[in-house]
Steps between C-alpha positions, in 0.01 A plus 500: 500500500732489748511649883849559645329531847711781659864336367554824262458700791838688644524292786465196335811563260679606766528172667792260334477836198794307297336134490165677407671718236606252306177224527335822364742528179551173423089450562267658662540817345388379146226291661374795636553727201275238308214497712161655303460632903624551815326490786580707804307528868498842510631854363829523724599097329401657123775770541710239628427286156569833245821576730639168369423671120202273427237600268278277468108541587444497912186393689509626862287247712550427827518197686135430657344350792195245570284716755442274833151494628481686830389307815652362819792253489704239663791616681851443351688311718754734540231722700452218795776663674361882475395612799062609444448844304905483362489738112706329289735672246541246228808423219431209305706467172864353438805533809696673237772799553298715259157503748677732690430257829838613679463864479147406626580295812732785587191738477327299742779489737479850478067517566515169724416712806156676299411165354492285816292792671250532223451123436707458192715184382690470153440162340768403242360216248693356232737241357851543549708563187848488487555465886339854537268376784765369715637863542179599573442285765853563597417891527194497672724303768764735491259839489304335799172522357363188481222547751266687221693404178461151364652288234170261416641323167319452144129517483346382252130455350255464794774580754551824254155622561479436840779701546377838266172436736682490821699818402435890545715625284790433247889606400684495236820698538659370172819669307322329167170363381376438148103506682456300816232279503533509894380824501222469275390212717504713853283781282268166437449474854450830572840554649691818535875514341798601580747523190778654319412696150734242399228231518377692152106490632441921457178386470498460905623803644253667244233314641567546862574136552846515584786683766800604281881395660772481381741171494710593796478497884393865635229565200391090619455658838324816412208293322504263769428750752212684314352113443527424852337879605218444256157487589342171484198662178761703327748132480145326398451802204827442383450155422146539420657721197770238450194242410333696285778608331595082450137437385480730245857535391703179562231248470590200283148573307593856421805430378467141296252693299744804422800234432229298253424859286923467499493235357233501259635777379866330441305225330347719239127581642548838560711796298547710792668378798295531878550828690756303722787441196741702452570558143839344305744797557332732725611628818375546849438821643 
C-alpha cells in the first residue's frame, strides 16, 4: 500500500518538474506501479493518480481527525494582547508560498477598515519554511496592517488547542492541498471555514461548513467581508455543521475501521474489495 499524499497532484509536479521527472523513471514510478494499492485522500487526488497512467486498485480515505471534547479553555498566549470580545480569524498550518498567505494579507489590507470596526483580527500561526515567514512579517510592515494582523509563530499540542478554542473562525486560501488536516481540525471545534475548492474537502461546501474563495486577493476580500457581516447564530451554524460533518466523516474511528476492511481485504479475508476501492483499471467519473 502506498499513499503519495497529494505529490501526484498537478501542482506538485510542477514544482522542480525535471528533477521529479526523472526520480519518477529511474524509481518511483515502478514502486508505484507495484503497489497491490494506492491510497488517495479523496476523489480530486484519485484522478490525479490514473492521470499519471496507473492502474492499480485505489482506496479513497481521507485523512481523519481526533474529535476534542468541548468545554472552556486556557487562553493561548498569543490572545493576552487582544483587546476583551476581539473574533479571531485563525491560519494555522505551514508559512509556505502555496497557503496562499500573501494574496491573503493583501485581502486584509483591502477589509482592514470593516475588520477593525466589527472586532476582527487575523492570526497567522505557523513555522516558517524556507524563509517564507520573514516576508510575511516583512509585508504586514510594508501593507501597514499590523494593528489587527499578527504573526504568532508555531503552535503546537496544547498551545494548538488553545488556539482552535480561542478562534472564531478559520482560512485556508491554498493554490494546493492533498486534504488539510487544519481544516478538519477547525470543523472539530465547531469552526466555520474559509477555503479554496483547491483544499479538495467537497465534502464542506456540501455540508454548509465552509465559505468558498478563491486563492487570490479580491475573491480573499469578498469572503472576508460576508464573514465579517455575518450574524453571530448563522457563523455558530456554520461551524456547528463543520463538527458534525468531522464527527461523522473525518473521525479517526470511522475511518481506521474502513482502512482495516482495506486491508483485510488485500490480505486475503475478503473477495470483494470495500465500497471505498476503486477497482484495478477503472476510471473515475
Amino acid at each position: 500500500m502506498i499513499s503519495p499524499r497529494g505529490m501526484l497532484d498537478s501542482w506538485a509536479l510542477g514544482r522542480s518538474p525535471i528533477k521529479k521527472r526523472v526520480v519518477s523513471w529511474w524509481f518511483e514510478r515502478e514502486h508505484l506501479r507495484s503497489a497491490a494499492c494506492l491510497h488517495a485522500l479523496n476523489e480530486a487526488e484519485a484522478k490525479a493518480i490514473r492521470a499519471q497512467g496507473l492502474v492499480n486498485p485505489i482506496c479513497i480515505l481521507p485523512n481523519g481527525v481526533n474529535i476534542p471534547h468541548e468545554g472552556a479553555a486556557q487562553k493561548p498566549a498569543w490572545a493576552e494582547d487582544l483587546a476583551p470580545g476581539t473574533k479571531v480569524l485563525l491560519y494555522l498550518g505551514r508559512l509556505h508560498p502555496k497557503k496562499g498567505l500573501v494574496a491573503l494579507l493583501r485581502a486584509w489590507r483591502q477589509v482592514q477598515a470593516d475588520a477593525e470596526r466589527e472586532g476582527w483580527c487575523l492570526i497567522i500561526a505557523g513555522w516558517d519554511q524556507g524563509g517564507h515567514g520573514r516576508e510575511l512579517s516583512s509585508l504586514i510592515r510594508q501593507l501597514r496592517i499590523d494593528r489587527s494582523a499578527h504573526l504568532v509563530g508555531p503552535q503546537f499540542e496544547h498551545d494548538k488547542e488553545m488556539s482552535f478554542h480561542a478562534a472564531n473562525a478559520f482560512i485556508l486560501p491554498s493554490f494546493s492541498e492533498g486534504l488539510p488536516v487544519s481544516v478538519l481540525e477547525a470543523w472539530s471545534y465547531g469552526l466555520p471555514v474559509l477555503m479554496t475548492p483547491q483544499c479538495n474537502v467537497p465534502e464542506g461546501f456540501a455540508a454548509g461548513a465552509a465559505l468558498e474563495l478563491q486563492a487570490e486577493t479580491n475573491s480573499i476580500a469578498e469572503a472576508l467581508q460576508k464573514l465579517f457581516r455575518m450574524p453571530t447564530a448563522e457563523r455558530s451554524g456554520i461551524g456547528e455543521r463543520g463538527r458534525r460533518l468531522a464527527e461523522n466523516r473525518f473521525s479517526w474511528e470511522q475511518i481506521a475501521r474502513q482502512m482495516s476492511d482495506v486491508y483485510a481485504w488485500l490480505l486475503g479475508g475478503s473477495s470483494s474489495p470495500p465500497d471505498c476501492v476503486i477497482p484495478r483499471g477503472a476510471e473515475l467519473p
